[in-house]
C-alpha positions as CSV (number, residue, x, y, z in Angstrom):
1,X,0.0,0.0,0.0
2,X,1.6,2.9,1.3
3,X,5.3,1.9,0.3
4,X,4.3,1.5,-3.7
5,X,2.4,4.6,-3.4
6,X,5.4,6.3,-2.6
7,X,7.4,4.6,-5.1
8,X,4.5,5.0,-7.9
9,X,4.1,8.5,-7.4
10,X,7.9,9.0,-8.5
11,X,7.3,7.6,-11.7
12,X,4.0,9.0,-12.2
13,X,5.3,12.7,-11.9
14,X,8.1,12.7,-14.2
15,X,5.2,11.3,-17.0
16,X,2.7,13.6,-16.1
17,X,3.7,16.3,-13.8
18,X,0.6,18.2,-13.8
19,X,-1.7,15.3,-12.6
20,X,0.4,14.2,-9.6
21,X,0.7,16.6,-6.6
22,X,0.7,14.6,-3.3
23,X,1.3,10.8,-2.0
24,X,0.1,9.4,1.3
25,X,1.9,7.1,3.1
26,X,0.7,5.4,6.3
27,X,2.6,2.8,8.5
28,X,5.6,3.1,5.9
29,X,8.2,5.7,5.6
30,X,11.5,5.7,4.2
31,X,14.5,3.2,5.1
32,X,17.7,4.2,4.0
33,X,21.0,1.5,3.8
34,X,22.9,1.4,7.1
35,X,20.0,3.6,9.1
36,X,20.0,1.0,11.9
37,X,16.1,0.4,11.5
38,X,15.2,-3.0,12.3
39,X,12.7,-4.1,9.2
40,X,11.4,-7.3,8.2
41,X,13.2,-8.9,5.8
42,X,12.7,-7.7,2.2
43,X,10.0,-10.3,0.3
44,X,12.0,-10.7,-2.7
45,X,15.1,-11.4,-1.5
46,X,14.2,-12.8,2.2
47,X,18.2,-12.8,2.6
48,X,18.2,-9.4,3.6
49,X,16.8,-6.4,5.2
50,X,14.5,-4.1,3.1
51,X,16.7,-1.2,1.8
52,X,19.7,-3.4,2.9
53,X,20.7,-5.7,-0.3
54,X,23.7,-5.2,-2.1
55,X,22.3,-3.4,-4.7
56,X,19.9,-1.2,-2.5
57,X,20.3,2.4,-1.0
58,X,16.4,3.1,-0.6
59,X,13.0,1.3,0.2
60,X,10.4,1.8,-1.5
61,X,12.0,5.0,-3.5
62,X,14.7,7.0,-3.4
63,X,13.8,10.4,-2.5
64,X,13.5,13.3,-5.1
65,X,13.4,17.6,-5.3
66,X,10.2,18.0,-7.2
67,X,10.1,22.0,-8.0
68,X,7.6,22.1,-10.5
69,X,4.5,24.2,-9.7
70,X,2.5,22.0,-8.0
71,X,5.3,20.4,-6.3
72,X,4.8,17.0,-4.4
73,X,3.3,17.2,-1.0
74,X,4.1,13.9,1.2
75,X,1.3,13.1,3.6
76,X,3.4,11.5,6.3
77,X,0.6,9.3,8.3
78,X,1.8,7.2,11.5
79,X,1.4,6.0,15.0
80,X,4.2,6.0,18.0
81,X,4.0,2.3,18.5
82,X,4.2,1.1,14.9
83,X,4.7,-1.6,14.6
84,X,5.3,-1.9,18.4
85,X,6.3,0.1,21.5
86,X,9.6,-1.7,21.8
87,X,11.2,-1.0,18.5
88,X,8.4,1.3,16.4
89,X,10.9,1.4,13.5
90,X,8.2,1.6,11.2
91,X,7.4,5.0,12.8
92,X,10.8,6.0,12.6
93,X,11.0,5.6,9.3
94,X,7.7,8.0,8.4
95,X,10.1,10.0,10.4
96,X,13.0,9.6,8.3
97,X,11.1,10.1,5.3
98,X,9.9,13.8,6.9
99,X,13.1,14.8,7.6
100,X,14.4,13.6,3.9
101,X,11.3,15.7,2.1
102,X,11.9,18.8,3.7
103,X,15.6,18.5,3.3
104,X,15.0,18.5,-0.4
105,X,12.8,21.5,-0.5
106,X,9.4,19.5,-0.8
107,X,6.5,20.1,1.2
108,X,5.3,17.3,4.0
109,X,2.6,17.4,6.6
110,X,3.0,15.1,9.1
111,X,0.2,13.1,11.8
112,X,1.6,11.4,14.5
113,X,-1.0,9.7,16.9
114,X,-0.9,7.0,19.8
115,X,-1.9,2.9,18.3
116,X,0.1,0.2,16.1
117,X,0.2,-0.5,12.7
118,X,-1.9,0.3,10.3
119,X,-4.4,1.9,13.0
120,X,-6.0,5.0,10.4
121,X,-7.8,7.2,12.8
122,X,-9.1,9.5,10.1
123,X,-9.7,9.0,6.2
124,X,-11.1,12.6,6.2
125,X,-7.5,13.8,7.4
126,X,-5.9,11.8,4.6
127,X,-7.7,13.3,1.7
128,X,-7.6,16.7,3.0
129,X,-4.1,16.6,3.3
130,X,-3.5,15.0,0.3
131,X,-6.2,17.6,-1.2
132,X,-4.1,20.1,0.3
133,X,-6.8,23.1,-0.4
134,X,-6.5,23.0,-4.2
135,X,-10.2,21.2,-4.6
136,X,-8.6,18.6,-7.0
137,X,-9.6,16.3,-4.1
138,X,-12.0,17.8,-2.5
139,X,-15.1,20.4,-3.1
140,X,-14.3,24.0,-2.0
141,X,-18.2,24.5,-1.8
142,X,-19.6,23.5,2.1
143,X,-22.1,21.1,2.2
144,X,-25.1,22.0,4.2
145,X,-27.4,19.4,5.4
């Protein structure tokens, strides 16, 4: 989910820049070679840690400076004790992956809240942050019931 919509919305932007302004991630951030985060082992090579193979630097995607106009926002979504309050490296990670976007100049809104892994506590904050007031996502017009 969240780790191949990070990775997809690289390639999608340099294809159509104007369509792709935001990603959401949730429970998945970004794990960089040598970081020291504990992560399962990666499903296509179970030999090693995700983002620790030979060949890897990165998991899912290595992180990019995308200064076009719209830009691309990273929803950062996690929880302290993800995927437990022992070692939440998943957690960490959406950490790392904040750090890394603003380091390059892109824009990121982060939500930390208290639960596990994969615990959402709002949809509605997701697509507002990923709508990020431009109405692409969302209706501008209030809704009166």
């Amino acid at each position: 989910g969240s780790a191949f919509g990070q990775y997809i919305t690289s390639c999608l932007k340099r294809s159509w820049p104007a369509n792709i302004s935001a990603f959401a991630t949730h429970s998945t951030g970004l794990k960089v070679k040598g970081d020291g985060l504990n992560w399962p082992a990666d499903i296509f090579n179970p030999g090693h840690i995700s983002g620790e193979c030979p060949q890897c630097q990165y998991f899912p995607a290595k992180p990019h400076a995308h200064t076009d106009s719209l830009g691309v926002k990273a929803c950062i979504f996690n929880n302290f004790a993800d995927p437990n309050e022992r070692d939440p490296y998943f957690y960490k990670s959406s950490q790392a992956l904040a750090r890394a976007w603003w380091a390059l100049g892109n824009r990121a809104e982060t939500h930390y809240a208290c639960g596990g892994h994969c615990e959402i506590h709002s949809f509605a904050d997701i697509v507002t942050c990923l709508d990020d007031g431009t109405g692409r996502l969302k209706s501008s017009e209030e809704v009166v019931v």
